[in-house]
N, CA, C, O and CB atoms as a CASP TS submission, in Angstrom:
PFRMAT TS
TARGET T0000
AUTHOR 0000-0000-0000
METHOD Language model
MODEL 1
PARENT N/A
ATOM      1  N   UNK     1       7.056   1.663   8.193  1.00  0.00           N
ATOM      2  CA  UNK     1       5.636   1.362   8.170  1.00  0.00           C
ATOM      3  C   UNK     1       5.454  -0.161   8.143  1.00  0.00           C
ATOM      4  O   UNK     1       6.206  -0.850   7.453  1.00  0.00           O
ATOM      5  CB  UNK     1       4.943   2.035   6.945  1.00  0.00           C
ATOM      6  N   UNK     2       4.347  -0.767   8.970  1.00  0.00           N
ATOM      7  CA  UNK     2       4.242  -2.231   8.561  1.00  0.00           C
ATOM      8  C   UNK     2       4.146  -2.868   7.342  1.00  0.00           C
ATOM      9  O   UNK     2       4.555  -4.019   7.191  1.00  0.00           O
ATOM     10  CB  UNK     2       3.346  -2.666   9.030  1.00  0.00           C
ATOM     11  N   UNK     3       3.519  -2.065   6.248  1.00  0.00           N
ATOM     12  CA  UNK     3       3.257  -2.741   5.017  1.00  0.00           C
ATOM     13  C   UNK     3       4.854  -2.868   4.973  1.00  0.00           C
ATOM     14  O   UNK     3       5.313  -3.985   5.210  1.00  0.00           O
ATOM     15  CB  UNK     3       2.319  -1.903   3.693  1.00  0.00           C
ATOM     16  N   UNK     4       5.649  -1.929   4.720  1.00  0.00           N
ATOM     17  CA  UNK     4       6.708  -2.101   3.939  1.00  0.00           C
ATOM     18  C   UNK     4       7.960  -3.144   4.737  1.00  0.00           C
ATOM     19  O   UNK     4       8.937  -3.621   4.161  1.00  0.00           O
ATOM     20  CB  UNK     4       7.188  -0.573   3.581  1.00  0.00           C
ATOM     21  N   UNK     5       7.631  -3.305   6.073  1.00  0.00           N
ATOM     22  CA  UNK     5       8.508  -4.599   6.232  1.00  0.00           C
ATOM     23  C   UNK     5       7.951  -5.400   6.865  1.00  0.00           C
ATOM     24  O   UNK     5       8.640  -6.014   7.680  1.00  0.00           O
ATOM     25  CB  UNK     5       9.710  -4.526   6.811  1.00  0.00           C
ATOM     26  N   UNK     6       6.629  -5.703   6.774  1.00  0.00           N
ATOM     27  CA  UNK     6       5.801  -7.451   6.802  1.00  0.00           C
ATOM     28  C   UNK     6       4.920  -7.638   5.603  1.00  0.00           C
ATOM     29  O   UNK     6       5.382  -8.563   4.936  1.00  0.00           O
ATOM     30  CB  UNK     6       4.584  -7.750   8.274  1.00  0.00           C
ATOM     31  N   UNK     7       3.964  -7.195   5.122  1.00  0.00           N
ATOM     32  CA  UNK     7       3.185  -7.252   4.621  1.00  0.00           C
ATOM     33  C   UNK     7       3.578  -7.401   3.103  1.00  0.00           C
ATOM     34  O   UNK     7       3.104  -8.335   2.456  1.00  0.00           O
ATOM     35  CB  UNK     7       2.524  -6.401   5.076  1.00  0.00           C
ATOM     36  N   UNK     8       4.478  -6.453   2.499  1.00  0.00           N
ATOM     37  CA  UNK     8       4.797  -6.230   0.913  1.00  0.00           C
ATOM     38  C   UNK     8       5.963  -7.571   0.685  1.00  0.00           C
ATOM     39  O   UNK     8       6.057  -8.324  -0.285  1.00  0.00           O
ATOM     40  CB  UNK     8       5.617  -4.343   0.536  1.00  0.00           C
ATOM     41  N   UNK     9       6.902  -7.538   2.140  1.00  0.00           N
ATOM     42  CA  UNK     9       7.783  -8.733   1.719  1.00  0.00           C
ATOM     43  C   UNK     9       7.054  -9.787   1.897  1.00  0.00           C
ATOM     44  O   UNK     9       7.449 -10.452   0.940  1.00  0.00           O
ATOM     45  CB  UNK     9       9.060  -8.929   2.431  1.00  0.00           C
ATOM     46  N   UNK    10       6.272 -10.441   2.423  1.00  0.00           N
ATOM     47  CA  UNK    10       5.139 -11.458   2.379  1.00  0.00           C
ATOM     48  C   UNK    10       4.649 -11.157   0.681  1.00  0.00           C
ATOM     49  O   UNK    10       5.333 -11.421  -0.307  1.00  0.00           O
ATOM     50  CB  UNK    10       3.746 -11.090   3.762  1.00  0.00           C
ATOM     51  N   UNK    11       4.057 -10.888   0.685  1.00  0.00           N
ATOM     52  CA  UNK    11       3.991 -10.435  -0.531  1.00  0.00           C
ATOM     53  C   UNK    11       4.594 -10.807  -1.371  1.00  0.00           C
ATOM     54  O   UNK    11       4.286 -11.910  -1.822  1.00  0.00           O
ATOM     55  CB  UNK    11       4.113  -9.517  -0.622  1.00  0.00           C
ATOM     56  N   UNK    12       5.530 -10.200  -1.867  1.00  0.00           N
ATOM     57  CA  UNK    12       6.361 -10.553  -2.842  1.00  0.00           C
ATOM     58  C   UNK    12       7.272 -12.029  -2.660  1.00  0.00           C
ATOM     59  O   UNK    12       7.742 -12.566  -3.663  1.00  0.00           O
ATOM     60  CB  UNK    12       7.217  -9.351  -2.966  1.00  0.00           C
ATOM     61  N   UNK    13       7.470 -12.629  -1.266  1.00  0.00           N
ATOM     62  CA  UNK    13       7.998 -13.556  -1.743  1.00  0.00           C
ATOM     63  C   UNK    13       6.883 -14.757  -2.747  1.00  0.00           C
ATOM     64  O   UNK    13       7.144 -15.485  -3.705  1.00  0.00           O
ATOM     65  CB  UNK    13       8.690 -14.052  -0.499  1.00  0.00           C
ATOM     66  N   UNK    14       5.742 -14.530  -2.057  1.00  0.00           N
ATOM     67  CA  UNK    14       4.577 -15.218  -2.448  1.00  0.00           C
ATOM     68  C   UNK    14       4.454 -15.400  -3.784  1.00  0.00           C
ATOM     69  O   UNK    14       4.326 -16.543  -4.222  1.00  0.00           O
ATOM     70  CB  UNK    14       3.489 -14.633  -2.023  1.00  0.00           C
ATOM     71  N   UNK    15       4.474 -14.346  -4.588  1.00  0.00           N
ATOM     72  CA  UNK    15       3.837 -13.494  -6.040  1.00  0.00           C
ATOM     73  C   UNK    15       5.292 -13.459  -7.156  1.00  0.00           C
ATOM     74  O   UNK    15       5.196 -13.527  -8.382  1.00  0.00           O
ATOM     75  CB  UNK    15       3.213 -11.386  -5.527  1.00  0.00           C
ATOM     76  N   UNK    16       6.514 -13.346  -6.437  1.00  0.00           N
ATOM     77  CA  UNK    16       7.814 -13.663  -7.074  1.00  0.00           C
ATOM     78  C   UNK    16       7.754 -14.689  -8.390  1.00  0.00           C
ATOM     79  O   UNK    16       7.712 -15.899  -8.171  1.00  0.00           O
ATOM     80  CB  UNK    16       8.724 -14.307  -5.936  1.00  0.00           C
ATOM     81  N   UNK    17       7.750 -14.187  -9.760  1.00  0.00           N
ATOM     82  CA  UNK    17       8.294 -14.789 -10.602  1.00  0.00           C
ATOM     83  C   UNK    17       6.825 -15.639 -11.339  1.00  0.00           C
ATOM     84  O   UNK    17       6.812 -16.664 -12.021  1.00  0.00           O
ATOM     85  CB  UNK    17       9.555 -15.627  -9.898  1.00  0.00           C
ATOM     86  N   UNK    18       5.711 -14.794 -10.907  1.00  0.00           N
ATOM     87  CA  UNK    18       4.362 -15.464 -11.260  1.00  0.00           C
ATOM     88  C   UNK    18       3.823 -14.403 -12.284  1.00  0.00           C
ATOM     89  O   UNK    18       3.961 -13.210 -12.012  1.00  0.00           O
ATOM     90  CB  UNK    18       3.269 -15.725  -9.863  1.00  0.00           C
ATOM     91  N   UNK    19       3.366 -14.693 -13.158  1.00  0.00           N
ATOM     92  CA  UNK    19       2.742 -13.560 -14.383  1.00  0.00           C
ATOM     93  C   UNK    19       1.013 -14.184 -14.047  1.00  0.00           C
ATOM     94  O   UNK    19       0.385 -15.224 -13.849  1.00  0.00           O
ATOM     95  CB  UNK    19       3.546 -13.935 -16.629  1.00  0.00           C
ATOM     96  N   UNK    20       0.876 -12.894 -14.146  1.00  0.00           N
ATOM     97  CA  UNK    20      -1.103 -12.898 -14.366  1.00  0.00           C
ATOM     98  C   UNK    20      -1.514 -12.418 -15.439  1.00  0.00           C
ATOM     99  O   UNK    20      -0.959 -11.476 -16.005  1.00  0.00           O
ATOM    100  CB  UNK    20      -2.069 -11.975 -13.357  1.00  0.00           C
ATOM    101  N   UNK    21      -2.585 -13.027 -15.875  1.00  0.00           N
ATOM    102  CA  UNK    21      -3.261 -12.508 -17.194  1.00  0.00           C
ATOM    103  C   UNK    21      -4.586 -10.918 -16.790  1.00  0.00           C
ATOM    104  O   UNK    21      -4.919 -10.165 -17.706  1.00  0.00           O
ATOM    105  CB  UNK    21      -4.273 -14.249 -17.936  1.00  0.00           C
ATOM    106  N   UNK    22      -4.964 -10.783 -15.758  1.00  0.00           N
ATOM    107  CA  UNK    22      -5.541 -10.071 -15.292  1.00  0.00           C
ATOM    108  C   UNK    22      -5.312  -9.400 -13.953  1.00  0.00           C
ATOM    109  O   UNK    22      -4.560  -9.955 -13.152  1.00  0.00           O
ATOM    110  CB  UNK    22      -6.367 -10.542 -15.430  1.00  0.00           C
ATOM    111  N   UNK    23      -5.903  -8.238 -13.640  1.00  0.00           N
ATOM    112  CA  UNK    23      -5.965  -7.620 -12.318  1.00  0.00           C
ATOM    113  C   UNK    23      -6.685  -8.615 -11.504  1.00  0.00           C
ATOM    114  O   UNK    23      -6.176  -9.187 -10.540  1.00  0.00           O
ATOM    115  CB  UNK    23      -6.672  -6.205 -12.302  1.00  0.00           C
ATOM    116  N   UNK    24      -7.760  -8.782 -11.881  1.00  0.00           N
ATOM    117  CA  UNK    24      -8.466  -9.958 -10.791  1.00  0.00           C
ATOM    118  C   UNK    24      -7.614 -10.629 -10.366  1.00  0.00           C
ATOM    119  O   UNK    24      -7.354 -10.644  -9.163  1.00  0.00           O
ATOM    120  CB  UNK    24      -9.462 -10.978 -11.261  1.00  0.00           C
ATOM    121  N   UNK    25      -6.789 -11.555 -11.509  1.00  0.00           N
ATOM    122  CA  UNK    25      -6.169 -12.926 -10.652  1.00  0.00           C
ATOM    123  C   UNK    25      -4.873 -12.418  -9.766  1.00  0.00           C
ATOM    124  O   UNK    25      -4.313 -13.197  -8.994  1.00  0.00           O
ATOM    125  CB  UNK    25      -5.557 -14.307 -11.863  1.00  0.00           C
ATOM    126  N   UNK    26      -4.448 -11.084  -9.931  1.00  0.00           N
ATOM    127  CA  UNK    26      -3.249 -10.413  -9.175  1.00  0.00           C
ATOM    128  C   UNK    26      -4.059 -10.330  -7.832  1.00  0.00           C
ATOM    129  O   UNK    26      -3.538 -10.989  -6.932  1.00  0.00           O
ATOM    130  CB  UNK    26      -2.619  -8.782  -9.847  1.00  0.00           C
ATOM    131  N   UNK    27      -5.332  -9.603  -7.453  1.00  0.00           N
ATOM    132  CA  UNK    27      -5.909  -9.506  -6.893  1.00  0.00           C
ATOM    133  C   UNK    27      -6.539 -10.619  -6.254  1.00  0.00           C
ATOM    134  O   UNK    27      -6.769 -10.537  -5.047  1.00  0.00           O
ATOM    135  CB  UNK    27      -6.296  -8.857  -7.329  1.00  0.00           C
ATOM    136  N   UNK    28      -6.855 -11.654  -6.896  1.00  0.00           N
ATOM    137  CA  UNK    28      -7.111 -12.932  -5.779  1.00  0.00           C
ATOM    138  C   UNK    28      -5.836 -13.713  -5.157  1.00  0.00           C
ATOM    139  O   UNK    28      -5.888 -14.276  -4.064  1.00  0.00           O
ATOM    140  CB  UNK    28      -7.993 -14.158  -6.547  1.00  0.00           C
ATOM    141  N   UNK    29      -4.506 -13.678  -6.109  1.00  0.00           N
ATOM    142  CA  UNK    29      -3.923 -13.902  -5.317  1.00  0.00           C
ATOM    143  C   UNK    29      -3.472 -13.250  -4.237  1.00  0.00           C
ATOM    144  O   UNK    29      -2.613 -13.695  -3.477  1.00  0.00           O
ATOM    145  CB  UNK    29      -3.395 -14.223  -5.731  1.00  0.00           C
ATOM    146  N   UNK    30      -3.850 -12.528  -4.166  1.00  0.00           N
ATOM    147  CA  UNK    30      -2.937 -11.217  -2.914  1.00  0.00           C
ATOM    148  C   UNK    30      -3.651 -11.475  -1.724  1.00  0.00           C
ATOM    149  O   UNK    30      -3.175 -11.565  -0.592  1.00  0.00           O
ATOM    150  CB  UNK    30      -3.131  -9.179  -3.254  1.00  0.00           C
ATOM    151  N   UNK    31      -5.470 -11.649  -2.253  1.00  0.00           N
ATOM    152  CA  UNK    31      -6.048 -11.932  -1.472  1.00  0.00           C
ATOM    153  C   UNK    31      -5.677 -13.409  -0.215  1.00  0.00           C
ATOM    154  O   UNK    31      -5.651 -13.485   1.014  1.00  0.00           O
ATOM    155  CB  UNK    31      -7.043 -11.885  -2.266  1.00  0.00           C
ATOM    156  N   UNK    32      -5.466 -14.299  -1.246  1.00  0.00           N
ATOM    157  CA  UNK    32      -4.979 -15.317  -0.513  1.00  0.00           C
ATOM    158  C   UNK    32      -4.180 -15.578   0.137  1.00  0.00           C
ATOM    159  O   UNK    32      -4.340 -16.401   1.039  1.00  0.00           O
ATOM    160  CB  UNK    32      -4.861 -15.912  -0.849  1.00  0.00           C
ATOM    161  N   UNK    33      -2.785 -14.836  -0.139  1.00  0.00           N
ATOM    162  CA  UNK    33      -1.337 -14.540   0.418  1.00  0.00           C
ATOM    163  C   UNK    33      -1.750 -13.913   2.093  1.00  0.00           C
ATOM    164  O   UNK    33      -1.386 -14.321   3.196  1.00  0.00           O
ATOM    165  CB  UNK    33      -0.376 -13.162  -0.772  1.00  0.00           C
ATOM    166  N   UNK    34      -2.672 -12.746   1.692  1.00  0.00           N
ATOM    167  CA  UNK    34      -3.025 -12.023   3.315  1.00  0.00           C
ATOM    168  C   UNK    34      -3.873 -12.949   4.421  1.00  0.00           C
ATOM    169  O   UNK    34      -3.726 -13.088   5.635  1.00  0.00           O
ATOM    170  CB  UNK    34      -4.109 -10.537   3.092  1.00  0.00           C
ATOM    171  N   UNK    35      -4.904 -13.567   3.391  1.00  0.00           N
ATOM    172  CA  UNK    35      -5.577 -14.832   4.226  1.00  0.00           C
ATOM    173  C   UNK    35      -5.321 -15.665   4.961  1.00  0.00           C
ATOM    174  O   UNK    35      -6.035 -15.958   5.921  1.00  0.00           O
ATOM    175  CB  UNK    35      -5.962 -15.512   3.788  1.00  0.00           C
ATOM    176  N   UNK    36      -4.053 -16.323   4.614  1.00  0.00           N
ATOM    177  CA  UNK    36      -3.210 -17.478   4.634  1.00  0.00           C
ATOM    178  C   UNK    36      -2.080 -16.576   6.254  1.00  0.00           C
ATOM    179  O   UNK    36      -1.544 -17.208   7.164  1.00  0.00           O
ATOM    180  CB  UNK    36      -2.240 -17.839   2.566  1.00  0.00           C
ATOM    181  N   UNK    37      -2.071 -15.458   6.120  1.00  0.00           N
ATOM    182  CA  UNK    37      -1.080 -14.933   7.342  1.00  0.00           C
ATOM    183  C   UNK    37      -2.212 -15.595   8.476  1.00  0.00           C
ATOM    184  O   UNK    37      -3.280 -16.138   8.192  1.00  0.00           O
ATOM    185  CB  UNK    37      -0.724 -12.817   7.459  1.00  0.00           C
ATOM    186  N   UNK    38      -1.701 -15.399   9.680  1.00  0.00           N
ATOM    187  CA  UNK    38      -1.837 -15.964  10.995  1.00  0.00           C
ATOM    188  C   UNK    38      -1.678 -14.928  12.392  1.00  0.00           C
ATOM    189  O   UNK    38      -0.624 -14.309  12.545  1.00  0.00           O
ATOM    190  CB  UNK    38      -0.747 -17.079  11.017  1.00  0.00           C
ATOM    191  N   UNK    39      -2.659 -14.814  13.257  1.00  0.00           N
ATOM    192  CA  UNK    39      -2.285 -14.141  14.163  1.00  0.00           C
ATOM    193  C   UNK    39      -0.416 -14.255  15.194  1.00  0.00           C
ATOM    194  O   UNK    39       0.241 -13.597  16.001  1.00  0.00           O
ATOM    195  CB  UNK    39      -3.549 -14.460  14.880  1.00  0.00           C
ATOM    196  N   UNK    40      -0.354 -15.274  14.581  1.00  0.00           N
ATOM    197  CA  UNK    40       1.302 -15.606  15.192  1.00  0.00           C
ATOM    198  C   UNK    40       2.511 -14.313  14.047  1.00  0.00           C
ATOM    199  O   UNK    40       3.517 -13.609  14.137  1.00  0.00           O
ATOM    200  CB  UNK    40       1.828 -18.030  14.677  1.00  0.00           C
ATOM    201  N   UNK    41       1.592 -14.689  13.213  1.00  0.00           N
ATOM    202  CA  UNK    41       2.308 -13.854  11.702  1.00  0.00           C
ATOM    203  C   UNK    41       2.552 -12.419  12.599  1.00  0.00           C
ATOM    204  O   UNK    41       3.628 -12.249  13.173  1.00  0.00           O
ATOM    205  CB  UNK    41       0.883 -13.567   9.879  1.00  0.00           C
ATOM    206  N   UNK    42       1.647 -11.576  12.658  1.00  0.00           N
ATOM    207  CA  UNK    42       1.072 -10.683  13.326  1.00  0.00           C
ATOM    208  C   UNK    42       1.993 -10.073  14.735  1.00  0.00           C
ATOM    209  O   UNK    42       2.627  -9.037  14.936  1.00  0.00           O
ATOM    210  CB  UNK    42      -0.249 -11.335  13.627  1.00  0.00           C
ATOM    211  N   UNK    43       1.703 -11.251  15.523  1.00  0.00           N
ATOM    212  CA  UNK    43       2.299 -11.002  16.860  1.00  0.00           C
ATOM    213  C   UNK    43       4.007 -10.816  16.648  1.00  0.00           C
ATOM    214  O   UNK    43       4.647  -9.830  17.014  1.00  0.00           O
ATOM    215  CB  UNK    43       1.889 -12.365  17.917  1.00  0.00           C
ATOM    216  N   UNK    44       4.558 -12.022  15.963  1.00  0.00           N
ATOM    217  CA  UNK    44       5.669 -11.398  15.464  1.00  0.00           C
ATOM    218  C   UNK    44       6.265 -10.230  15.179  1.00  0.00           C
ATOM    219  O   UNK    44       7.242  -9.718  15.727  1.00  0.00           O
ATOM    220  CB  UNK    44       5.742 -11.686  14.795  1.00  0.00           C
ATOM    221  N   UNK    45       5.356  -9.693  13.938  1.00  0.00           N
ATOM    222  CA  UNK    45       5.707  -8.382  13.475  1.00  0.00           C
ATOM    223  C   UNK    45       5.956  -7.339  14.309  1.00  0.00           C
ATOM    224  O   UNK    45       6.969  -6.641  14.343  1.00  0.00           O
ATOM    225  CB  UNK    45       4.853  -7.965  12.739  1.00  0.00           C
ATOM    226  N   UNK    46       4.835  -7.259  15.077  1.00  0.00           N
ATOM    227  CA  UNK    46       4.669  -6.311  16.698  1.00  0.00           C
ATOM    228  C   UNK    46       5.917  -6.328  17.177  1.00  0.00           C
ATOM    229  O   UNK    46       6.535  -5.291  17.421  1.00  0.00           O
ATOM    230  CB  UNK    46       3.621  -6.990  18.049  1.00  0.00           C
ATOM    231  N   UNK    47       6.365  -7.441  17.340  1.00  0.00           N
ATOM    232  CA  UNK    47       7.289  -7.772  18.653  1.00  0.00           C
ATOM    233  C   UNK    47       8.861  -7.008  17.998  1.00  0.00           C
ATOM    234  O   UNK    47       9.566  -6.122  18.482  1.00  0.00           O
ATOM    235  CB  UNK    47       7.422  -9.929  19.039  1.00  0.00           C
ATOM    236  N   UNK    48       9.002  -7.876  16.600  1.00  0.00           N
ATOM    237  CA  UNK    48      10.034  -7.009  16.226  1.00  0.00           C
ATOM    238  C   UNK    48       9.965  -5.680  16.033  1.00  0.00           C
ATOM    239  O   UNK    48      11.068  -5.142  16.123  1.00  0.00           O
ATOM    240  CB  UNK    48      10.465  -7.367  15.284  1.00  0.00           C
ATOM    241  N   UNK    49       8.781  -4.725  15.724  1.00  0.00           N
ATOM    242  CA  UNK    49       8.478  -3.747  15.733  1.00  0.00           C
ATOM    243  C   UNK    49       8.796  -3.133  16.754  1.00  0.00           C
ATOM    244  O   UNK    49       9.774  -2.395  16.636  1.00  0.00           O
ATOM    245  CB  UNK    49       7.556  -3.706  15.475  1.00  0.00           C
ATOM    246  N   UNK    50       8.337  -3.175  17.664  1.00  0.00           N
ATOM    247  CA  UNK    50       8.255  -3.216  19.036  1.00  0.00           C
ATOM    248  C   UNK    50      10.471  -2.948  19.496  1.00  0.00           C
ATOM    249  O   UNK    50      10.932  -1.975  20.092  1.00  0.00           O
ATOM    250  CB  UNK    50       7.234  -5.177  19.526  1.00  0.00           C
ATOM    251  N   UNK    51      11.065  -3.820  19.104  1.00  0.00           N
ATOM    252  CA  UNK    51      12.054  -4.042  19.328  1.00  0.00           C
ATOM    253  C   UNK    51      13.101  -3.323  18.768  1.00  0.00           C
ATOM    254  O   UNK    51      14.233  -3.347  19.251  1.00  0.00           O
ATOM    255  CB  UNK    51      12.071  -5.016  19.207  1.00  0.00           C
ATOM    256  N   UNK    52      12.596  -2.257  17.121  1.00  0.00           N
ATOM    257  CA  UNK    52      13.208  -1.442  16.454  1.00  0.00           C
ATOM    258  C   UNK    52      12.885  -0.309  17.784  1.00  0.00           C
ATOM    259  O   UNK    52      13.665  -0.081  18.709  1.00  0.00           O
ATOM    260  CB  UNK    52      12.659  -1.242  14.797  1.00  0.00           C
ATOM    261  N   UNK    53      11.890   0.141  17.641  1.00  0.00           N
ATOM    262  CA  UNK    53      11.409   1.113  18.071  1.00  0.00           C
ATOM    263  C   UNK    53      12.262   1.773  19.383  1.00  0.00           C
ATOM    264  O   UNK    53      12.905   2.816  19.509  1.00  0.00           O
ATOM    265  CB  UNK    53      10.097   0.727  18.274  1.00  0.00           C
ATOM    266  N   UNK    54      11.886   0.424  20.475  1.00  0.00           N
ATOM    267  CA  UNK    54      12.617   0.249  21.994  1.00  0.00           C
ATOM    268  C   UNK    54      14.177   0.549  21.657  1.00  0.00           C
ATOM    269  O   UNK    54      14.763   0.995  22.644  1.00  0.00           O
ATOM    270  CB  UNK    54      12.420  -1.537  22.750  1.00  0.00           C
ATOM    271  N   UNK    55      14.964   0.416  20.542  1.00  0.00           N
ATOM    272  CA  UNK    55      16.358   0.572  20.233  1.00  0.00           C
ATOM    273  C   UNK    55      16.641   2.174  19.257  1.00  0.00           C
ATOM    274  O   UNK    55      17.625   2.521  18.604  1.00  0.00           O
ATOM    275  CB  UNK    55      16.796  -0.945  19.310  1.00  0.00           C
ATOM    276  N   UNK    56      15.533   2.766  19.477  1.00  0.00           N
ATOM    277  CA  UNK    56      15.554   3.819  18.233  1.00  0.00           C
ATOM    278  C   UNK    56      15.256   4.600  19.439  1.00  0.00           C
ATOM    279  O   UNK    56      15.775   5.715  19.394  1.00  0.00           O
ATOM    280  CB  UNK    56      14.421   3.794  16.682  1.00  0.00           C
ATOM    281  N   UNK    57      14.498   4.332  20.637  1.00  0.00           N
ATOM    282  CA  UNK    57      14.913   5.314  21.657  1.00  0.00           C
ATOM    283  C   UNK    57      15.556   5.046  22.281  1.00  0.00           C
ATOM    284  O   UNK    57      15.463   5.900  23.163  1.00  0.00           O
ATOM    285  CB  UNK    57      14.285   5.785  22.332  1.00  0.00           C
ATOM    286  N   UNK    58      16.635   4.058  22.684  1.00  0.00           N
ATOM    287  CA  UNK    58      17.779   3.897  23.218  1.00  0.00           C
ATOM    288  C   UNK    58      19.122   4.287  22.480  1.00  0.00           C
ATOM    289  O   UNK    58      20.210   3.990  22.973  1.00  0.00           O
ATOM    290  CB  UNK    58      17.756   2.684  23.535  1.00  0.00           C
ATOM    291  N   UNK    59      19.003   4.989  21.234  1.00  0.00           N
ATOM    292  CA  UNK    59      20.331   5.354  20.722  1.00  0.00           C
ATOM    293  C   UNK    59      20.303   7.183  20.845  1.00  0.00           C
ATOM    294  O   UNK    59      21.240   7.970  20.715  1.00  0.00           O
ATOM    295  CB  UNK    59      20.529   4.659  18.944  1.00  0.00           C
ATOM    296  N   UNK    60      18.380   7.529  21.237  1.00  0.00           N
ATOM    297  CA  UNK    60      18.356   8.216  21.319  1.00  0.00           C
ATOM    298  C   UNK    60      17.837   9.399  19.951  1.00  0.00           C
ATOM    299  O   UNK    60      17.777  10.626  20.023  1.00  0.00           O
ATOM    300  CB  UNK    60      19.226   8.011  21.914  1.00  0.00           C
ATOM    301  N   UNK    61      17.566   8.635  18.942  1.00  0.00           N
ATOM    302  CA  UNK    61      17.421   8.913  17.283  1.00  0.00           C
ATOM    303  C   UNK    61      18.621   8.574  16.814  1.00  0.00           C
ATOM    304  O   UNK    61      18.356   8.070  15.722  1.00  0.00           O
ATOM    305  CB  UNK    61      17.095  10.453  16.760  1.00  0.00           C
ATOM    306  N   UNK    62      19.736   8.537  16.954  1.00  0.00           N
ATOM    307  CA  UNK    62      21.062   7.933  16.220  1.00  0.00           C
ATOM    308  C   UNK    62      21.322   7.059  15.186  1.00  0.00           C
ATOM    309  O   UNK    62      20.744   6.028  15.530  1.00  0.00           O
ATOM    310  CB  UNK    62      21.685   7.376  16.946  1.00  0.00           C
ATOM    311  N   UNK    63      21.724   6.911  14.378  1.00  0.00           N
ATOM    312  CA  UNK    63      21.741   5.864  13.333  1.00  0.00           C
ATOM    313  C   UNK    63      22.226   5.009  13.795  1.00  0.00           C
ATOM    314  O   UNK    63      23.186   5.250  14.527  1.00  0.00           O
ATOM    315  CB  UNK    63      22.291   6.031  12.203  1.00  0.00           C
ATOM    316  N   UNK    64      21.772   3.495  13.580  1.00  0.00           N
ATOM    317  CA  UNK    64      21.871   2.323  13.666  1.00  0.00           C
ATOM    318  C   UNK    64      21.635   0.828  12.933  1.00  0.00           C
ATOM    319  O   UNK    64      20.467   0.442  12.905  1.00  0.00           O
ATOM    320  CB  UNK    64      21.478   2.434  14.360  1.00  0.00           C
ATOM    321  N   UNK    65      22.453   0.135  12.457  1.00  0.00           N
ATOM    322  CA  UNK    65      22.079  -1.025  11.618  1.00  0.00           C
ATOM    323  C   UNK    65      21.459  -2.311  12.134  1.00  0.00           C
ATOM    324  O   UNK    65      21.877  -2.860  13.153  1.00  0.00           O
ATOM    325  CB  UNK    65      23.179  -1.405  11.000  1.00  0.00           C
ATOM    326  N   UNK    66      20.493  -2.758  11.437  1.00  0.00           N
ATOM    327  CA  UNK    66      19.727  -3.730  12.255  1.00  0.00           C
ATOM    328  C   UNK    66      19.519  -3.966  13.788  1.00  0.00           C
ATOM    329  O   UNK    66      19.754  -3.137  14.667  1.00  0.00           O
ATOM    330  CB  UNK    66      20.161  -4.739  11.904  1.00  0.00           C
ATOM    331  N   UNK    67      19.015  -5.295  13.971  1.00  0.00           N
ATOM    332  CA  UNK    67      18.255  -4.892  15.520  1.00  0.00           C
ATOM    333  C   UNK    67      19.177  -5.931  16.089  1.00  0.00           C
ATOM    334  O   UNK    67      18.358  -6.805  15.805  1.00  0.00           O
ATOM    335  CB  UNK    67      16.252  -5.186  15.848  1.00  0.00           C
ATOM    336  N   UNK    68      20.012  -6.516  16.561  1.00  0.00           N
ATOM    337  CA  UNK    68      21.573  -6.780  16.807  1.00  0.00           C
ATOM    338  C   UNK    68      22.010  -5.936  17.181  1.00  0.00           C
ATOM    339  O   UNK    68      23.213  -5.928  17.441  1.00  0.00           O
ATOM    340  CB  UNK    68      22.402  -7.110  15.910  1.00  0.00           C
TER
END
């Protein structure tokens, strides 16, 4: 799913090792973290997406390690 390999690791590298006193301020920062992404951010993701996918029907469903 995209959250779980662009969005959450964005994420967390962002938010890594930061304590909040509230939900709000967890929540504004998160806000800002997603703000701060970029349609380049984006197009990226696609592309590697894009590039699992194109290799996940070229093995045919087969198991395979990274996109290499």
């Amino acid at each position: 799913a995209l959250c779980d390999f662009f969005l959450f690791p964005k994420m967390k590298i962002q938010l890594k090792g930061r304590r909040f006193e509230t939900i709000e301020e967890i929540q504004a920062e998160s806000q800002m973290v997603l703000d701060r992404l970029t349609k380049k951010d984006f197009q990226g993701c696609f592309q590697a997406w894009q590039r699992r996918w194109d290799r996940c029907v070229y093995s045919q469903g087969n198991y395979f390690e990274r996109d290499g």
